[in-house]
C-alpha positions as CSV (number, residue, x, y, z in Angstrom):
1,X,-16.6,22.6,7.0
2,X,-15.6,19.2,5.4
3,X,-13.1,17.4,7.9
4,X,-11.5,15.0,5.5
5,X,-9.9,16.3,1.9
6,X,-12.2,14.5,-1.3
7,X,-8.3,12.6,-1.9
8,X,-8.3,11.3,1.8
9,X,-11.2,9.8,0.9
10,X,-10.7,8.4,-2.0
11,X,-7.4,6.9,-0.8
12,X,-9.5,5.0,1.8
13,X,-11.3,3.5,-1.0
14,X,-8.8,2.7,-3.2
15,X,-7.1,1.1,-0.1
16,X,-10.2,-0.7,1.0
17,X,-11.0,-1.8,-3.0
18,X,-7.0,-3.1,-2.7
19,X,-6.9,-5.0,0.3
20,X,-10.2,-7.2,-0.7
21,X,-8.8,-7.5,-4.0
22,X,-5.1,-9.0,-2.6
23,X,-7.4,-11.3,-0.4
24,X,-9.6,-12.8,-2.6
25,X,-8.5,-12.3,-6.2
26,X,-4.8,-12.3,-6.7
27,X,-3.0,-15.6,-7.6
28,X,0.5,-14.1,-7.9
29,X,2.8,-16.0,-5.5
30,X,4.8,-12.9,-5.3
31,X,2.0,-10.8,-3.6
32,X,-0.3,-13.5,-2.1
33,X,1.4,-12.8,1.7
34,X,1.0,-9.1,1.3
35,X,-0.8,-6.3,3.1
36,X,-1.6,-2.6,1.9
37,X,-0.6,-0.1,4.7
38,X,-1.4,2.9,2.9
39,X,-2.9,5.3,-0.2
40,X,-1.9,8.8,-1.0
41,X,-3.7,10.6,-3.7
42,X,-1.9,13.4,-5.3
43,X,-4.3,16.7,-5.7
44,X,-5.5,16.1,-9.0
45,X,-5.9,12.5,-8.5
46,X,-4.2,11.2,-11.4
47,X,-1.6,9.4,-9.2
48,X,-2.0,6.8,-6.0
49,X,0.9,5.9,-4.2
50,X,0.3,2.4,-3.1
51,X,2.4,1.6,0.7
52,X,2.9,-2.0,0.5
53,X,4.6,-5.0,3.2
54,X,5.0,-8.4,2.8
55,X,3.9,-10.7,5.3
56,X,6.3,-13.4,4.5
57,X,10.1,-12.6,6.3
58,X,11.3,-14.4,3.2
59,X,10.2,-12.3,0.4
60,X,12.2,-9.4,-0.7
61,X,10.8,-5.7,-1.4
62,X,12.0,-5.9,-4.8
63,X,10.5,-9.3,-5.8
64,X,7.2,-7.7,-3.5
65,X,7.1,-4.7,-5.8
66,X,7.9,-6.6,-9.1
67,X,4.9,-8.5,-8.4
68,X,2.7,-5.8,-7.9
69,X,3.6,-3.7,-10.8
70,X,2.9,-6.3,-12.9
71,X,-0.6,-6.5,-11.7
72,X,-1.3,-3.2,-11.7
73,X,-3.7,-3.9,-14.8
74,X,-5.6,-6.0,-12.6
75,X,-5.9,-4.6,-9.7
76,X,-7.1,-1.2,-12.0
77,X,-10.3,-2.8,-13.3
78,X,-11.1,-4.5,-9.9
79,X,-10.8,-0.8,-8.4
80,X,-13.0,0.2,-11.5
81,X,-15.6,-2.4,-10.6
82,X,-15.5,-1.2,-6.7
83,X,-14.8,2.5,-6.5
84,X,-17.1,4.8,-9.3
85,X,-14.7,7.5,-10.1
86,X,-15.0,9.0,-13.5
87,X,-11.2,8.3,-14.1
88,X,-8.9,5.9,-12.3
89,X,-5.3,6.9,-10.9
90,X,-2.5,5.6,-11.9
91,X,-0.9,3.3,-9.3
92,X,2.9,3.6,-8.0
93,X,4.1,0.9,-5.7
94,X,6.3,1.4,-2.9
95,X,7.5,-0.5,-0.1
96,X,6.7,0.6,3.0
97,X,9.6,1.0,5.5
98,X,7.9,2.4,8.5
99,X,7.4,-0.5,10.7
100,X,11.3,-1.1,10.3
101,X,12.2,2.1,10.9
102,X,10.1,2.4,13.8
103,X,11.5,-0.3,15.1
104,X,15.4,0.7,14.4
105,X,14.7,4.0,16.7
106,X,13.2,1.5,19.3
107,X,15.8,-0.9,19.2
108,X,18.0,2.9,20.1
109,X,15.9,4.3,22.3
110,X,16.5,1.0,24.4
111,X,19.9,0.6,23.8
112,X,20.3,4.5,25.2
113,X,18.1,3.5,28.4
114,X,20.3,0.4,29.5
115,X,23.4,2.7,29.0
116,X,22.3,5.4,31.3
């Protein structure tokens, strides 16, 4: 029995194939202080959803996600030149939230344990 699905790990290389590519490749100022938390592959692997945070506590999420739909091109044929699949997925950008939701229920579960 496999233990990971083929889309969990071509997610992990599509992230991996990201990440170095938004180190060492991109010269968009809107993306340079960004990080890729996460891939998820739909079943049929025409479609990546692409987790993305900024780095930079100025930056919005829209002007984060403008940036990176507009280099979705590029960052295509630098997955084509790293990961050999016979078709590439179509990326989707979205900002990832986690982190500051996380930290919202934190910031609540604190605020409940000074109160008791």
């Amino acid at each position: 029995m496999k233990d990971f699905k083929r889309t969990d790990r071509i997610a992990s290389l599509l992230q991996q194939a990201l990440s170095e590519t938004l180190i060492r490749k991109v010269r968009d100022p809107r993306i340079q202080k960004a990080m890729v938390t996460g891939v998820k592959v739909t079943a049929d692997m025409g479609l990546a959803r692409v987790y993305v945070r900024t780095l930079d506590p100025d930056r919005s999420a829209d002007d984060l996600l403008e940036g990176f739909r507009a280099c979705e091109g590029f960052f295509k044929r630098e997955i084509g030149k790293h990961v050999h699949l016979l078709r590439i997925p179509r990326l989707e950008f979205f900002y990832d939230e986690l982190p500051d939701q996380a930290a919202a229920v934190e910031a609540l579960l604190d605020k409940m344990r000074r109160e008791e």
